[in-house]
Wavefront OBJ file of the C-alpha trace (Angstrom):
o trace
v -69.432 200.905 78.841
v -71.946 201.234 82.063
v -74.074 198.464 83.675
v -76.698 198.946 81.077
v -75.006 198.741 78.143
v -73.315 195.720 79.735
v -76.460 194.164 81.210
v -78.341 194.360 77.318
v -75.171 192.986 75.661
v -75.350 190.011 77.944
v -79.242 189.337 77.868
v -80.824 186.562 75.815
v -83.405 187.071 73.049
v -85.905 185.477 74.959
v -88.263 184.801 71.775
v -85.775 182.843 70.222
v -83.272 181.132 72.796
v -79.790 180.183 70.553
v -80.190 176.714 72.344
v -83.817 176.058 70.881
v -82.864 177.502 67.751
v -79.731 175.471 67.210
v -81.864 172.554 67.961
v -84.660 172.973 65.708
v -81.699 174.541 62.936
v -80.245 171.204 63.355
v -83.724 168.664 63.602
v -85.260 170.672 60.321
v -81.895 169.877 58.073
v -82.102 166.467 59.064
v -85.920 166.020 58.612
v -86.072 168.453 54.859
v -82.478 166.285 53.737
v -84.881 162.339 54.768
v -87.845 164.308 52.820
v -85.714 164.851 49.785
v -84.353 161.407 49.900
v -87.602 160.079 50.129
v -88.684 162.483 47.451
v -85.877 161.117 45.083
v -84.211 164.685 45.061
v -81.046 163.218 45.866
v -78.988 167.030 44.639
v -80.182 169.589 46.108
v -78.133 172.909 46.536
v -77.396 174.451 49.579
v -79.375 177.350 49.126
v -82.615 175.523 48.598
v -81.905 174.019 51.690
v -81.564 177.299 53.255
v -84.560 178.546 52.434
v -86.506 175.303 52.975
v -85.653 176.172 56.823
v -86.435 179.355 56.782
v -89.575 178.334 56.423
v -89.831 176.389 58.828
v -88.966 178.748 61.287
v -91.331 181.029 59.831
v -93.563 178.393 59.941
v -93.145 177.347 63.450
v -92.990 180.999 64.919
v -96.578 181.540 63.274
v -97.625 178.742 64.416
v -96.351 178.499 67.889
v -96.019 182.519 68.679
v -92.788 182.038 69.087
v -89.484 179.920 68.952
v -89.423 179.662 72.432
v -92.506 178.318 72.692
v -92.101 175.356 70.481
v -90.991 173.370 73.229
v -94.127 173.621 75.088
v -96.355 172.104 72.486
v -93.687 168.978 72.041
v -94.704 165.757 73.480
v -91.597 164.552 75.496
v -88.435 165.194 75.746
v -87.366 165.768 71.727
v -88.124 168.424 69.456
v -87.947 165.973 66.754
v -91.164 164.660 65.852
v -93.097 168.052 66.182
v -89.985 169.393 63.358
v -90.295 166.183 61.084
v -94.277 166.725 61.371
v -93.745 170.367 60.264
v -91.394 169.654 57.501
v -93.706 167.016 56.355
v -96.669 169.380 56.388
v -94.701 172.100 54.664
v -92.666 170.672 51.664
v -94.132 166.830 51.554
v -96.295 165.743 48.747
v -99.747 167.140 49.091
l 1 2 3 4 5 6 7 8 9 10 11 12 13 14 15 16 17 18 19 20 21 22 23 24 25 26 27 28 29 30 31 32 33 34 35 36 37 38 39 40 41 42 43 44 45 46 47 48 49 50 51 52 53 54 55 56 57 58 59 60 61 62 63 64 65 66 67 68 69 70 71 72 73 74 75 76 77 78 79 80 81 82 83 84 85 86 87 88 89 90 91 92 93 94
């Protein structure tokens, strides 16, 4: 393997940093699994769940340009009431 090879296996996806996304993977479940519960969708599978985040990032990356810039736009120190406001706007009650 030579430096290059070595240097691009190394790199970060700069777009979408695996810190931010872990965060924001983690904030959306908990904001979609209050939303349900406030919903009264107490049984929801897995898979709906799944998707219900994709969305969100798709969401988020349309909105934002990109993961990594989702911090930018969040006021303070937590990701967590921009995500709850996004879930909200995407799957609450219209």
């Amino acid at each position: 393997m030579n430096e290059k090879q070595l240097q691009q296996t190394n790199e970060v996806d700069k777009q979408n940093p695996p810190y931010e996304v872990k965060i924001i993977l983690l904030d959306g479940e908990n904001a979609i699994r209050d939303l349900l519960r406030k919903q009264q969708k107490y049984d929801v599978s897995p898979v709906v769940i799944e998707r219900m985040i994709k969305k969100l990032f798709k969401y988020l990356e349309e909105s934002y340009g990109s993961i990594a810039n989702v911090r930018l736009f969040s006021k303070g120190m937590s990701l967590q009431p921009l995500i709850t406001e996004a879930v909200y706007h995407l799957f609450g009650k219209k």
